[in-house]
Structure formats: structure tokens, C-alpha cells
mmCIF entry with sequence, helices, sheets and N, C-alpha, C, O atoms, coordinates in Angstrom:
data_MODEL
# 
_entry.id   MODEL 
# 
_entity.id                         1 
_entity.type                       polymer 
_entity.pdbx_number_of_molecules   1 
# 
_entity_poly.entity_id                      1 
_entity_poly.type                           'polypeptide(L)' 
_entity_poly.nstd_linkage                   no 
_entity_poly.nstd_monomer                   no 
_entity_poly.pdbx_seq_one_letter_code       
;(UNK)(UNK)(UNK)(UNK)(UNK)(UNK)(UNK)(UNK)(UNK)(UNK)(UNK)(UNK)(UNK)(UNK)(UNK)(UNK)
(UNK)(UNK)(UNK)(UNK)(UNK)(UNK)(UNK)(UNK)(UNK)(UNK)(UNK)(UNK)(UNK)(UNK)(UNK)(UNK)
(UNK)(UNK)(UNK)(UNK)(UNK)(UNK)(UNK)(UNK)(UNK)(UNK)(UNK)(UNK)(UNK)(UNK)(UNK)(UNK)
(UNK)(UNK)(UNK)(UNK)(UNK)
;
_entity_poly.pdbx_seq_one_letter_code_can   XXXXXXXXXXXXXXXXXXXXXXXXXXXXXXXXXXXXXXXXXXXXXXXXXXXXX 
_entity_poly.pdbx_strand_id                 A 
# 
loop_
_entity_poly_seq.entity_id 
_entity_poly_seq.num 
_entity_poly_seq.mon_id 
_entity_poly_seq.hetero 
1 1  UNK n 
1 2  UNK n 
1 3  UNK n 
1 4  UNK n 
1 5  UNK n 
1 6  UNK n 
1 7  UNK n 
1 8  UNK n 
1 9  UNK n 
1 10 UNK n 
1 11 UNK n 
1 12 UNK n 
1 13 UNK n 
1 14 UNK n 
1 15 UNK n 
1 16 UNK n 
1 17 UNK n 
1 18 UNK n 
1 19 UNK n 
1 20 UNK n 
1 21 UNK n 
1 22 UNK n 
1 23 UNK n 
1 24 UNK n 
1 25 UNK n 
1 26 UNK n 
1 27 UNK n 
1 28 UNK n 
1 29 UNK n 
1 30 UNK n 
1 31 UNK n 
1 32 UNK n 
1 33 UNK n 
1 34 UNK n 
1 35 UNK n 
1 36 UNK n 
1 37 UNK n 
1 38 UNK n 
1 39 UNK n 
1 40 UNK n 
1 41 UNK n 
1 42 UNK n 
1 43 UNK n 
1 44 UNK n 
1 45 UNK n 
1 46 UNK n 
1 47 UNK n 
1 48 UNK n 
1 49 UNK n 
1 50 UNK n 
1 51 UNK n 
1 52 UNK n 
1 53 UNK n 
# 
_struct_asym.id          A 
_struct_asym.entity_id   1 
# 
loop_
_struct_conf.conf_type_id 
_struct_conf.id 
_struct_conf.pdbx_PDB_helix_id 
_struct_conf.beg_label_comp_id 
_struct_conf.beg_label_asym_id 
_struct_conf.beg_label_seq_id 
_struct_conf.pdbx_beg_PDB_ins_code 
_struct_conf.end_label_comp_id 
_struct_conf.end_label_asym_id 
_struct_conf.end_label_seq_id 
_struct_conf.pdbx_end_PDB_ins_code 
_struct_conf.beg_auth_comp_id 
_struct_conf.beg_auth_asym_id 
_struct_conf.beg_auth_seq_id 
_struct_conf.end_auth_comp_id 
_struct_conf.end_auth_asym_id 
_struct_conf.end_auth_seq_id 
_struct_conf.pdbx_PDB_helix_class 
_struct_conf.details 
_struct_conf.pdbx_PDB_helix_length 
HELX_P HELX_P1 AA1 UNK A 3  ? UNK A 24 ? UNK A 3  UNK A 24 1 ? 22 
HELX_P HELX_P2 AA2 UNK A 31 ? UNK A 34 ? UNK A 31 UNK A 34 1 ? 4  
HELX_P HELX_P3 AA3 UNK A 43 ? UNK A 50 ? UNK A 43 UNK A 50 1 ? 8  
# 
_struct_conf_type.id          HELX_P 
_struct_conf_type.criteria    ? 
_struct_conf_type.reference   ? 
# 
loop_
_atom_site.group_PDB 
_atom_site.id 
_atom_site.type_symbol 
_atom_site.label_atom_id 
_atom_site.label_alt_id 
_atom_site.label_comp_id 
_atom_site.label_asym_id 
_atom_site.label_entity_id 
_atom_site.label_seq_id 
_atom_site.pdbx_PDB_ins_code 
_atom_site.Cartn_x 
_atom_site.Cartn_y 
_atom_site.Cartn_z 
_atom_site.occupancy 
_atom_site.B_iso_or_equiv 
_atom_site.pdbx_formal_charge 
_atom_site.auth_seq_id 
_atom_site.auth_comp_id 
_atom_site.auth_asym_id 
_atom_site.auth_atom_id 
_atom_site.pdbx_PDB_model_num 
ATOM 1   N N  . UNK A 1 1  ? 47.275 -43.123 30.765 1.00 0.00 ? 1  UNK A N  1 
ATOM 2   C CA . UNK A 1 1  ? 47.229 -43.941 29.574 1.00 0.00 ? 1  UNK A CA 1 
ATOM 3   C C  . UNK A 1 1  ? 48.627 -44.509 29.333 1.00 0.00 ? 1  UNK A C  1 
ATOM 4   O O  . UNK A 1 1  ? 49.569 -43.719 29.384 1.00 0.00 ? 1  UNK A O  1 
ATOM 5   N N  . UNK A 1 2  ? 48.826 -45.624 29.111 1.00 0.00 ? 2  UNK A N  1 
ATOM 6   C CA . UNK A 1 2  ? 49.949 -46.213 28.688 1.00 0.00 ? 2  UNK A CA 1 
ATOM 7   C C  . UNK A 1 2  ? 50.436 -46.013 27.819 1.00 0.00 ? 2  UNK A C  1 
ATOM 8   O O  . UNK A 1 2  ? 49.719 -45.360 27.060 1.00 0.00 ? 2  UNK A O  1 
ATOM 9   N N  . UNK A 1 3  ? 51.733 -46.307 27.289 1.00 0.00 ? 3  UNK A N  1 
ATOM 10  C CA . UNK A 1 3  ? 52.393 -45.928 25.758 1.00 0.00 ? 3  UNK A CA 1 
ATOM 11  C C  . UNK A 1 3  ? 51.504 -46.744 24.821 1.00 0.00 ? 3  UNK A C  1 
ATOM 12  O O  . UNK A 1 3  ? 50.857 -46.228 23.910 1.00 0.00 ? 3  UNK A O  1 
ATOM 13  N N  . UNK A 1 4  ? 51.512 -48.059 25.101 1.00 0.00 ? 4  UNK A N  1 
ATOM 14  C CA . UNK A 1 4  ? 50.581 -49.016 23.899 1.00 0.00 ? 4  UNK A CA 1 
ATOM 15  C C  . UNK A 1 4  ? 49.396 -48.365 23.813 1.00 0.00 ? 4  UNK A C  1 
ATOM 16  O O  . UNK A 1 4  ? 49.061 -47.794 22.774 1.00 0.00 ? 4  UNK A O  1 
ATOM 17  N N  . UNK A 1 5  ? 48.634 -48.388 24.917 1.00 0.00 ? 5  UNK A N  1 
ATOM 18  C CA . UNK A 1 5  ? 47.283 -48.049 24.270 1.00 0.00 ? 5  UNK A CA 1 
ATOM 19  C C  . UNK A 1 5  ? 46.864 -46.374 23.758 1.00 0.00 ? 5  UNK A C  1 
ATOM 20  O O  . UNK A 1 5  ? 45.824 -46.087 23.166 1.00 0.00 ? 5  UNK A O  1 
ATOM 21  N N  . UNK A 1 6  ? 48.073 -45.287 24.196 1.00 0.00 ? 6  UNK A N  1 
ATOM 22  C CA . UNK A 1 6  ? 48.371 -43.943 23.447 1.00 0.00 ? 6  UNK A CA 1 
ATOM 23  C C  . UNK A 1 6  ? 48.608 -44.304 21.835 1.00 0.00 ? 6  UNK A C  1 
ATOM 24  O O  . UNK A 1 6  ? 47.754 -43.933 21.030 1.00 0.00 ? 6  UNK A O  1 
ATOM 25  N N  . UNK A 1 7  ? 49.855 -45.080 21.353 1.00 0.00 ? 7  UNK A N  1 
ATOM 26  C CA . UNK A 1 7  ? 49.836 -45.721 20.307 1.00 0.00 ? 7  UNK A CA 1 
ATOM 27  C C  . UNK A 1 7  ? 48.905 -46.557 19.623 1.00 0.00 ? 7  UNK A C  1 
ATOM 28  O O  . UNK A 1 7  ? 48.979 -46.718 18.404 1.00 0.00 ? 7  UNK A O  1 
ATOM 29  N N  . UNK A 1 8  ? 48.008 -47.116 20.350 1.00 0.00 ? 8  UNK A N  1 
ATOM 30  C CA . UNK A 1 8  ? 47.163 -47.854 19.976 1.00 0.00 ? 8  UNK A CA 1 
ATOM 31  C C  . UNK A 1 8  ? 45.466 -46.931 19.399 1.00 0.00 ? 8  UNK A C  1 
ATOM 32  O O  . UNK A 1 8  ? 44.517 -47.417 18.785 1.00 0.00 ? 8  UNK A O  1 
ATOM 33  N N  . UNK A 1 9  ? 45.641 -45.673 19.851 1.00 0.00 ? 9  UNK A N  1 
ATOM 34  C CA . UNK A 1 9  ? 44.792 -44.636 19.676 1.00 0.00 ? 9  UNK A CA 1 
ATOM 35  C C  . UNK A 1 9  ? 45.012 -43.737 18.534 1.00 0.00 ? 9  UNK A C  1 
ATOM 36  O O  . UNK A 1 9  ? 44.079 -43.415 17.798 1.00 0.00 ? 9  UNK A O  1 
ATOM 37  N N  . UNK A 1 10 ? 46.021 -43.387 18.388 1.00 0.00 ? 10 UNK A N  1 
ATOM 38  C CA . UNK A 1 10 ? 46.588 -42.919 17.433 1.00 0.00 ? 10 UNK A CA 1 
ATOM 39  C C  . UNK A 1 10 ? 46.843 -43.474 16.293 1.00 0.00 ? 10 UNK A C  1 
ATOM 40  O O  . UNK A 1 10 ? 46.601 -42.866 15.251 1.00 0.00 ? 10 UNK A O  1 
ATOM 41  N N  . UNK A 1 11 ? 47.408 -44.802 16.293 1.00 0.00 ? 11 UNK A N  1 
ATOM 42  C CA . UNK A 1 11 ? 47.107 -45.523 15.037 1.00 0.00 ? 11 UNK A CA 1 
ATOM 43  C C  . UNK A 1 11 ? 45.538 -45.691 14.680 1.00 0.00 ? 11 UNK A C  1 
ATOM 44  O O  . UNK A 1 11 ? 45.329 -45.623 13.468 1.00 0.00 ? 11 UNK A O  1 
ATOM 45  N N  . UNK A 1 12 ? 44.503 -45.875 15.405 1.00 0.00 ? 12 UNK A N  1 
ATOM 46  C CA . UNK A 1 12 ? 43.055 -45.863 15.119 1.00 0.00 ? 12 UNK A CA 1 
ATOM 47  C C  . UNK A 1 12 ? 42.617 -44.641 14.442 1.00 0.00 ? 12 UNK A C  1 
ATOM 48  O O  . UNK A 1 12 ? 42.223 -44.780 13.284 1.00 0.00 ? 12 UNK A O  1 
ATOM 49  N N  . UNK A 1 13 ? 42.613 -43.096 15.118 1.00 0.00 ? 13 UNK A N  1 
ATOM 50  C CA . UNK A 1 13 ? 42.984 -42.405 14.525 1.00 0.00 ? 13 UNK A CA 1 
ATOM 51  C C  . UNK A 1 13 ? 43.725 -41.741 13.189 1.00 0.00 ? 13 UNK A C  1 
ATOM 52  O O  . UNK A 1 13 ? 43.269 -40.853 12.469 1.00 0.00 ? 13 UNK A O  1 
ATOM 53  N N  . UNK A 1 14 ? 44.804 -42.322 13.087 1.00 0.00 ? 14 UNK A N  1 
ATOM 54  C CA . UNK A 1 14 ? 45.007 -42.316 11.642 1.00 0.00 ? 14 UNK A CA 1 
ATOM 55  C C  . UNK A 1 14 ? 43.989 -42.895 10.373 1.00 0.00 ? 14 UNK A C  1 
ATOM 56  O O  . UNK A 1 14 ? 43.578 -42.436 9.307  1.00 0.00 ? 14 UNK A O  1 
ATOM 57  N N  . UNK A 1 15 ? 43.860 -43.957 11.007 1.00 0.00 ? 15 UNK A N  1 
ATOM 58  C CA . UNK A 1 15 ? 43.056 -44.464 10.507 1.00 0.00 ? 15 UNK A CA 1 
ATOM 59  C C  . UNK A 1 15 ? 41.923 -43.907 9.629  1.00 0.00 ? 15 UNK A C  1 
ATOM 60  O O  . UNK A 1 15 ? 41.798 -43.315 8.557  1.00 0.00 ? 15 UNK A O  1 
ATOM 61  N N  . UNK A 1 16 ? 41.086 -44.443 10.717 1.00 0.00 ? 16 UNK A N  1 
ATOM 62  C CA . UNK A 1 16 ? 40.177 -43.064 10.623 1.00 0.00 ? 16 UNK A CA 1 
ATOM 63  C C  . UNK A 1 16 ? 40.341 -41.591 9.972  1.00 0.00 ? 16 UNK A C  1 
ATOM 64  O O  . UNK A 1 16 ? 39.383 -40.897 9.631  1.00 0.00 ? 16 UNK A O  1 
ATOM 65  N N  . UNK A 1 17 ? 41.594 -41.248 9.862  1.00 0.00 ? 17 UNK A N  1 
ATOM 66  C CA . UNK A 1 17 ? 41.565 -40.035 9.031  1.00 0.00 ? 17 UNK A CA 1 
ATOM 67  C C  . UNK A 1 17 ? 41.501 -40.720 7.589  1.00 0.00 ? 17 UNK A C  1 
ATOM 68  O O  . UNK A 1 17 ? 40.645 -40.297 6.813  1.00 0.00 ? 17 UNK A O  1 
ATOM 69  N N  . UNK A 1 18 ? 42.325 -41.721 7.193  1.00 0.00 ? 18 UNK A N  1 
ATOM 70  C CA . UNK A 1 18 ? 42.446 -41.991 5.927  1.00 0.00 ? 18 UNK A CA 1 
ATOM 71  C C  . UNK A 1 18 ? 41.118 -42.803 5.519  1.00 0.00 ? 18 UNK A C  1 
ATOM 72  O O  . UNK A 1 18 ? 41.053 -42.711 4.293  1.00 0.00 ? 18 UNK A O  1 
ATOM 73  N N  . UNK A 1 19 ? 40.241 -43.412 5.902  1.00 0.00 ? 19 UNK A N  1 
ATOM 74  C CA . UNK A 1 19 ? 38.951 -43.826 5.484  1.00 0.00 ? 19 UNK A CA 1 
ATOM 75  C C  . UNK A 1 19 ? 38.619 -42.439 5.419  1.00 0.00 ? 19 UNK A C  1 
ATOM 76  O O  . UNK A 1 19 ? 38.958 -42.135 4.276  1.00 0.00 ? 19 UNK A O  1 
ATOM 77  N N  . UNK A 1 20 ? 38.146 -41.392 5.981  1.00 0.00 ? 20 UNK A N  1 
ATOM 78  C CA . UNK A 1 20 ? 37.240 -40.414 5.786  1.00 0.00 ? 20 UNK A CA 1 
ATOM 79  C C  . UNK A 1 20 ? 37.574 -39.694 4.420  1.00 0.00 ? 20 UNK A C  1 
ATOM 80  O O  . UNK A 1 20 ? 36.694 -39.159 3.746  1.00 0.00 ? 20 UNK A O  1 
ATOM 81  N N  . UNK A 1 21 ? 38.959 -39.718 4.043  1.00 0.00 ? 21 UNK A N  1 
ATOM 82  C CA . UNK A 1 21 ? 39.844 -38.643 3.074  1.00 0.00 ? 21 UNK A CA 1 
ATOM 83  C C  . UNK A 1 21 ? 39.513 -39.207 2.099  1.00 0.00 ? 21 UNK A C  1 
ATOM 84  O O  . UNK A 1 21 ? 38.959 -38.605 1.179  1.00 0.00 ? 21 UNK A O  1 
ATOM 85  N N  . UNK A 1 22 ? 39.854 -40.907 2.052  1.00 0.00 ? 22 UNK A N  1 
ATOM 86  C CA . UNK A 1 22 ? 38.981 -41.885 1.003  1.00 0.00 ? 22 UNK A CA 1 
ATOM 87  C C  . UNK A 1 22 ? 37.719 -42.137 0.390  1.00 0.00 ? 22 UNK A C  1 
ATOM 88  O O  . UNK A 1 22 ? 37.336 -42.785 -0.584 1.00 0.00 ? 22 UNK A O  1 
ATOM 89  N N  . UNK A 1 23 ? 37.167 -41.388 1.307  1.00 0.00 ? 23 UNK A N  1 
ATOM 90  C CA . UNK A 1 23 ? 35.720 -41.631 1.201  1.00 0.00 ? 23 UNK A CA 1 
ATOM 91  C C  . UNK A 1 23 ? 35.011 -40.070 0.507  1.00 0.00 ? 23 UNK A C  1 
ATOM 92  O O  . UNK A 1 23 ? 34.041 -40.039 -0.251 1.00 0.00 ? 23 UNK A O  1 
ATOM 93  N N  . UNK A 1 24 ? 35.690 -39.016 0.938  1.00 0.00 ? 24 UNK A N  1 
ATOM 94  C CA . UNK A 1 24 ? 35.963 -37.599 0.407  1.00 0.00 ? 24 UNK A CA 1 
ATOM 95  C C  . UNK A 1 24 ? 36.580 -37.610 -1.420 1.00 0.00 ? 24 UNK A C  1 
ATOM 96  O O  . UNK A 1 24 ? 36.107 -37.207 -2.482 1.00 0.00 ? 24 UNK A O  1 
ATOM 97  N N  . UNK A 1 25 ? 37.526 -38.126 -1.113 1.00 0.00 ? 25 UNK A N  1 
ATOM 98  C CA . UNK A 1 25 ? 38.041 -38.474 -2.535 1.00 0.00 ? 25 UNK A CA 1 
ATOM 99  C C  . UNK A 1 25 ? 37.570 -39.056 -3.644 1.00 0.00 ? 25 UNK A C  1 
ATOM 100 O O  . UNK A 1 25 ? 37.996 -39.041 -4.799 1.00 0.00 ? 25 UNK A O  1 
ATOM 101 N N  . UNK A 1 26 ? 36.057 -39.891 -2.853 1.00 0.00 ? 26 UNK A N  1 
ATOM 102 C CA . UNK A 1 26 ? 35.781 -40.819 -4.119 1.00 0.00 ? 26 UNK A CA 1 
ATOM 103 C C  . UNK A 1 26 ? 34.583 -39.676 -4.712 1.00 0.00 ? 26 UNK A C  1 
ATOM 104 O O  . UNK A 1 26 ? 33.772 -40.094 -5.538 1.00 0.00 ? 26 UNK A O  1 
ATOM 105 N N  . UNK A 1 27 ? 34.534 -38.666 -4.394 1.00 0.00 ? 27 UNK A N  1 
ATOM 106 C CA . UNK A 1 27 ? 33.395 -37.596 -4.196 1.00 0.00 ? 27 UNK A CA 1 
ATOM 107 C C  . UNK A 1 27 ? 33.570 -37.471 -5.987 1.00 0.00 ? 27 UNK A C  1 
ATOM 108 O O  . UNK A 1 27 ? 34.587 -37.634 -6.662 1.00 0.00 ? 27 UNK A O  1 
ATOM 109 N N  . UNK A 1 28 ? 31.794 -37.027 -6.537 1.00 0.00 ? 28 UNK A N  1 
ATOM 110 C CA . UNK A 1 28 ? 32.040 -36.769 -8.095 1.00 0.00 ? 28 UNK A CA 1 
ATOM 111 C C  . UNK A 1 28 ? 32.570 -34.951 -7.979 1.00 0.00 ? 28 UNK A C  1 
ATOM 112 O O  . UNK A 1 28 ? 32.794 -34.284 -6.969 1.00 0.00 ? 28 UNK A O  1 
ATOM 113 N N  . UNK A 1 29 ? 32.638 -34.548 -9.488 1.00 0.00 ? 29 UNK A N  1 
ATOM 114 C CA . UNK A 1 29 ? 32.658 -33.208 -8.967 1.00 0.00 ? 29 UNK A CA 1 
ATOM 115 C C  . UNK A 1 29 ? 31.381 -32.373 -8.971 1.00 0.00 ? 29 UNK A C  1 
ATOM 116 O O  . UNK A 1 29 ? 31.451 -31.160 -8.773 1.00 0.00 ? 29 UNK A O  1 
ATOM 117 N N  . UNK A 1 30 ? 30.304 -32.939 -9.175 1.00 0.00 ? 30 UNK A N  1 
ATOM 118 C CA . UNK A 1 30 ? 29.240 -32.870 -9.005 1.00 0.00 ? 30 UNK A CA 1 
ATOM 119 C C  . UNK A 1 30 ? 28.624 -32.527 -7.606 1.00 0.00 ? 30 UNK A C  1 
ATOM 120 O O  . UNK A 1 30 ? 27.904 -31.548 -7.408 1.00 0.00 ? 30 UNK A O  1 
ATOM 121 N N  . UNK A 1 31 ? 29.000 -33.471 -6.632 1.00 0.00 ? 31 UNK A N  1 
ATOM 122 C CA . UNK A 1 31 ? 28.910 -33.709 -5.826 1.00 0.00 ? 31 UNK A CA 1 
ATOM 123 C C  . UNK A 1 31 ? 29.514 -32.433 -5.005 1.00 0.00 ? 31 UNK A C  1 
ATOM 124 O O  . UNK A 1 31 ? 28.755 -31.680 -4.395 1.00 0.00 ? 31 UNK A O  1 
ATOM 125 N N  . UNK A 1 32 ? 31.005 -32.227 -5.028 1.00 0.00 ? 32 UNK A N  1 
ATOM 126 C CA . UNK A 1 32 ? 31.216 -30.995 -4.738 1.00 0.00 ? 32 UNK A CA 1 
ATOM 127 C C  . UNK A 1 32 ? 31.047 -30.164 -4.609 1.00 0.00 ? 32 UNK A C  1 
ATOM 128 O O  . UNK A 1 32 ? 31.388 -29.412 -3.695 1.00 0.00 ? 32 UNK A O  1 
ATOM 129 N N  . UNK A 1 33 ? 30.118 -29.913 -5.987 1.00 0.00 ? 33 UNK A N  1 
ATOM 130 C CA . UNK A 1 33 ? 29.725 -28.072 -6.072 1.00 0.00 ? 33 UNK A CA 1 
ATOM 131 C C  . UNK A 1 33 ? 28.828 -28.285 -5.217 1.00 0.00 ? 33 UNK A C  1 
ATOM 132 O O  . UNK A 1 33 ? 28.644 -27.275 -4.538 1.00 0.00 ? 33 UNK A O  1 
ATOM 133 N N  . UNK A 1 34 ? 28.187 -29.129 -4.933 1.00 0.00 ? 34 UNK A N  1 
ATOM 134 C CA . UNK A 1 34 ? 26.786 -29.258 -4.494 1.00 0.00 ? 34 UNK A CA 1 
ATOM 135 C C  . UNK A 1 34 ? 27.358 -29.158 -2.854 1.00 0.00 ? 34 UNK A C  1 
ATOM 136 O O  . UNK A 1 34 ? 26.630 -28.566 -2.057 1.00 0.00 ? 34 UNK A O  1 
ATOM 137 N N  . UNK A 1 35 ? 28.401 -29.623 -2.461 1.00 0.00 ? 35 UNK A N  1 
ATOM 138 C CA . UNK A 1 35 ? 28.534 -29.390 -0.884 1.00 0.00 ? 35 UNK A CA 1 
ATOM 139 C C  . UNK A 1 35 ? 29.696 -28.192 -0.876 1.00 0.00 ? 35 UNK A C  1 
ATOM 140 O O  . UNK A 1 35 ? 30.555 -28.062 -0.005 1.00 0.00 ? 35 UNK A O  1 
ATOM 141 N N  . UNK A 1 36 ? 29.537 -27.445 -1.919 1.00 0.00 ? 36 UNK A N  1 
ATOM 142 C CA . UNK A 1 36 ? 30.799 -26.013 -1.825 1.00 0.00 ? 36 UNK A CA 1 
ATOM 143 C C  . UNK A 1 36 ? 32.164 -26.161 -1.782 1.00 0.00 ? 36 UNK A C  1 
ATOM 144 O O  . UNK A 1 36 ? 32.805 -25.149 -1.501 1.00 0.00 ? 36 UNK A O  1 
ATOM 145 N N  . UNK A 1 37 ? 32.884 -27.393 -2.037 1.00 0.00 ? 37 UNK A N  1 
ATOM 146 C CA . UNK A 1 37 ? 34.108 -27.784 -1.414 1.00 0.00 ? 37 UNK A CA 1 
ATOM 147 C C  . UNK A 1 37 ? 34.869 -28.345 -2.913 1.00 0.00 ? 37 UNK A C  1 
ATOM 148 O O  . UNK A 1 37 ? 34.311 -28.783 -3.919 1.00 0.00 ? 37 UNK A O  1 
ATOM 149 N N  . UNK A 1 38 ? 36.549 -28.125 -2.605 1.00 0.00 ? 38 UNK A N  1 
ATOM 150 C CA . UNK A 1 38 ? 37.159 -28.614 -3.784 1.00 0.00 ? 38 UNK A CA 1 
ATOM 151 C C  . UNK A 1 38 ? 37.823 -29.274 -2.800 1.00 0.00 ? 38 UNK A C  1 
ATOM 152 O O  . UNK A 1 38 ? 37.735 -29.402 -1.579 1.00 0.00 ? 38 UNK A O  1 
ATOM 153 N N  . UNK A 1 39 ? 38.880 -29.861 -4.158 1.00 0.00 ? 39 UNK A N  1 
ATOM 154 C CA . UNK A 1 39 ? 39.927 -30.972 -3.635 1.00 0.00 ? 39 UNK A CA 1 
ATOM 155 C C  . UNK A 1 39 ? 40.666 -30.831 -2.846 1.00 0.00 ? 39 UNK A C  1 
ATOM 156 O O  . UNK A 1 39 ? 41.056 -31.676 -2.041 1.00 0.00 ? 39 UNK A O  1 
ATOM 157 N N  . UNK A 1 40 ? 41.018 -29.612 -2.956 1.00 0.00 ? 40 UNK A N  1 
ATOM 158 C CA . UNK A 1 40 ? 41.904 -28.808 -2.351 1.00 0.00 ? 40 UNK A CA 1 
ATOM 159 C C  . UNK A 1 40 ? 42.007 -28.679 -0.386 1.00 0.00 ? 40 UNK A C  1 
ATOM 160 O O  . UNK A 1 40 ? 42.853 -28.599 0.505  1.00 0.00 ? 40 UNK A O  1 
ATOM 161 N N  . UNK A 1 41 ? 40.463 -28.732 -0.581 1.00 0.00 ? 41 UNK A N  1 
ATOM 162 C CA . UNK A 1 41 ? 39.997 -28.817 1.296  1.00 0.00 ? 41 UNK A CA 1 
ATOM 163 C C  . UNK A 1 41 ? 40.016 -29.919 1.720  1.00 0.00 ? 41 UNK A C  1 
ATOM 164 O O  . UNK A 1 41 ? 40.574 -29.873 2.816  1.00 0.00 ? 41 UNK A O  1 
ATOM 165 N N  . UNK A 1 42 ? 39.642 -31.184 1.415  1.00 0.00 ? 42 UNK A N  1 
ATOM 166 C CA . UNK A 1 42 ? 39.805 -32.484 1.668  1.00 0.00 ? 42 UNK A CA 1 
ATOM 167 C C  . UNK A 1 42 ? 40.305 -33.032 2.611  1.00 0.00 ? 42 UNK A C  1 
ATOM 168 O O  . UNK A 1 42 ? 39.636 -33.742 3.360  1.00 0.00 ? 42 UNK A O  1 
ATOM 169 N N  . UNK A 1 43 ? 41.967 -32.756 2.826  1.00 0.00 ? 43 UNK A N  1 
ATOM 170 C CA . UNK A 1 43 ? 42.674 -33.370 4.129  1.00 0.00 ? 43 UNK A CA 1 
ATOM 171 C C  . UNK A 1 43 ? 42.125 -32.385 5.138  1.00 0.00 ? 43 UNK A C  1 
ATOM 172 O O  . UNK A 1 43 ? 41.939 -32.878 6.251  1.00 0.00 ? 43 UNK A O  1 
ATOM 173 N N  . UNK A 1 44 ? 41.789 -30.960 4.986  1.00 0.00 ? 44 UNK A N  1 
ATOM 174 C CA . UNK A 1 44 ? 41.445 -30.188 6.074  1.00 0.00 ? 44 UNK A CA 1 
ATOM 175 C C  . UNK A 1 44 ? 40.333 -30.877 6.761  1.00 0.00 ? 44 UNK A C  1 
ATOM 176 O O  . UNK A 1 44 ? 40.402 -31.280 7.923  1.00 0.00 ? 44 UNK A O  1 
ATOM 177 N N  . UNK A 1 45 ? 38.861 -31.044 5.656  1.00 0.00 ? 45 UNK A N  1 
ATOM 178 C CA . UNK A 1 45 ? 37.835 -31.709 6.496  1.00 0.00 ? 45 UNK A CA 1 
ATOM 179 C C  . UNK A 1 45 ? 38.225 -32.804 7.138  1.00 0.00 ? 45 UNK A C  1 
ATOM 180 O O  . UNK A 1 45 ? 38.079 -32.998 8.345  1.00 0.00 ? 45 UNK A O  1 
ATOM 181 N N  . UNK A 1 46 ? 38.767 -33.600 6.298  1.00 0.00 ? 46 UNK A N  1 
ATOM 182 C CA . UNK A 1 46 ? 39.087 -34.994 7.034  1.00 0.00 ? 46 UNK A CA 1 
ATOM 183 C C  . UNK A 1 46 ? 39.617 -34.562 8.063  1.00 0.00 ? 46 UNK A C  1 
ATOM 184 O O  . UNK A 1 46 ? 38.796 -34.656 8.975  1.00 0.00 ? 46 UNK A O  1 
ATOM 185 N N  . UNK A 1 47 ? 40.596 -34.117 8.424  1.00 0.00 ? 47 UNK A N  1 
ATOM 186 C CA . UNK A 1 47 ? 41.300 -33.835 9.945  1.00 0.00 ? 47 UNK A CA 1 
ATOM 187 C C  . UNK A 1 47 ? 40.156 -33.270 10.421 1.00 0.00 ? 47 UNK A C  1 
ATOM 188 O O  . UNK A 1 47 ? 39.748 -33.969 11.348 1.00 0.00 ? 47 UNK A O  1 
ATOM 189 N N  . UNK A 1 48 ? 39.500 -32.406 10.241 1.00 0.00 ? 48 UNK A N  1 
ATOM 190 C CA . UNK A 1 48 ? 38.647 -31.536 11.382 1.00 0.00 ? 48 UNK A CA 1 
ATOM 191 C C  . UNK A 1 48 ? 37.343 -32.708 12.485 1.00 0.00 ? 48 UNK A C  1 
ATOM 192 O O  . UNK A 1 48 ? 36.865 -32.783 13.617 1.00 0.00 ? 48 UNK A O  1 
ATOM 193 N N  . UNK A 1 49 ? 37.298 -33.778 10.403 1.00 0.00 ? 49 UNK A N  1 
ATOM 194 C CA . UNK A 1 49 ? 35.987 -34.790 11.028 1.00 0.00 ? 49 UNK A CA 1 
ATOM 195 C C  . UNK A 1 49 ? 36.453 -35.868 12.040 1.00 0.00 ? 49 UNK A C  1 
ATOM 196 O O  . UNK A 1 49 ? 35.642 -36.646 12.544 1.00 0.00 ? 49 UNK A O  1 
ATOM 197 N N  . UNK A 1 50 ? 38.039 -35.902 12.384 1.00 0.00 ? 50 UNK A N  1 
ATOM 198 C CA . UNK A 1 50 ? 38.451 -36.793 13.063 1.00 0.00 ? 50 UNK A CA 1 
ATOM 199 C C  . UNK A 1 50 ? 38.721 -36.611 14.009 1.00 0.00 ? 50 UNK A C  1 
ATOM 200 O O  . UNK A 1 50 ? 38.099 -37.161 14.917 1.00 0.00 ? 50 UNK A O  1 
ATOM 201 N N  . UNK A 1 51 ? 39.946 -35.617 14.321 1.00 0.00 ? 51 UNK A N  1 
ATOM 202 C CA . UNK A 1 51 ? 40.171 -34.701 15.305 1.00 0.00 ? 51 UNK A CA 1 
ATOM 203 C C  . UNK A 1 51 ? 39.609 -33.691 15.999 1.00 0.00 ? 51 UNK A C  1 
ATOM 204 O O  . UNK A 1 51 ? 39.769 -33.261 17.142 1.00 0.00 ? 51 UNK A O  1 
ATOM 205 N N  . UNK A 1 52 ? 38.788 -33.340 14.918 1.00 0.00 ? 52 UNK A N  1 
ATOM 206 C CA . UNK A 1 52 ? 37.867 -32.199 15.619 1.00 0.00 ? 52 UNK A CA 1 
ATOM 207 C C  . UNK A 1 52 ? 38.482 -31.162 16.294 1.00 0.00 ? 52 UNK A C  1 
ATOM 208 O O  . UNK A 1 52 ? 38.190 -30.711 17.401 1.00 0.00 ? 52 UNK A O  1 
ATOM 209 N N  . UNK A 1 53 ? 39.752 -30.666 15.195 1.00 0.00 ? 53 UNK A N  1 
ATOM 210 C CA . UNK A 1 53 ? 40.447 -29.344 15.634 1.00 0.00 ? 53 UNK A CA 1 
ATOM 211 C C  . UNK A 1 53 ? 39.575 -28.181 14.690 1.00 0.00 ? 53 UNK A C  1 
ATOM 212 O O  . UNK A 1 53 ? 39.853 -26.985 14.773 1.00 0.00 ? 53 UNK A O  1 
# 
């Protein structure tokens, strides 16, 4: 893989993390209880749903 398109993956990636975190964030708290999760976990899921560490 080349440097650009390594960089070019990784910026997509980011990406992608921050739509998902955004999209997590706009969550009611309603919504929350209902999927077990606080604010607090948020960047974790998001990384896990992107990266899949």
C-alpha cells in the first residue's frame, strides 16, 4: 500500500468514526436505557463499530 492511499484510508476511517459517534450522540436518553448504554461508552462503540478492535 502506498503512503497516499494508507493516508487516504485512514482519513476515511476517521471519518467514519466521527459520523458513527454523531449519530450515537444524537441518541435520546430514552433511547439509551433501552440499548443499556450511557454517554460515557460512545467513543468506545464508535471505535469498536469502525475498527472493530
Amino acid at each position: 500500500m502506498t503512503m497516499i492511499s494508507n493516508l487516504r484510508s485512514r482519513m476515511e476511517k476517521r471519518a467514519q468514526y466521527r459520523r458513527t459517534l454523531n449519530e450515537l450522540e444524537a441518541l435520546t436518553e430514552a433511547d439509551m436505557r433501552d440499548l443499556n448504554m450511557c454517554r460515557a461508552d460512545m467513543p468506545r462503540i464508535a471505535y469498536q463499530a469502525v475498527y472493530g478492535a
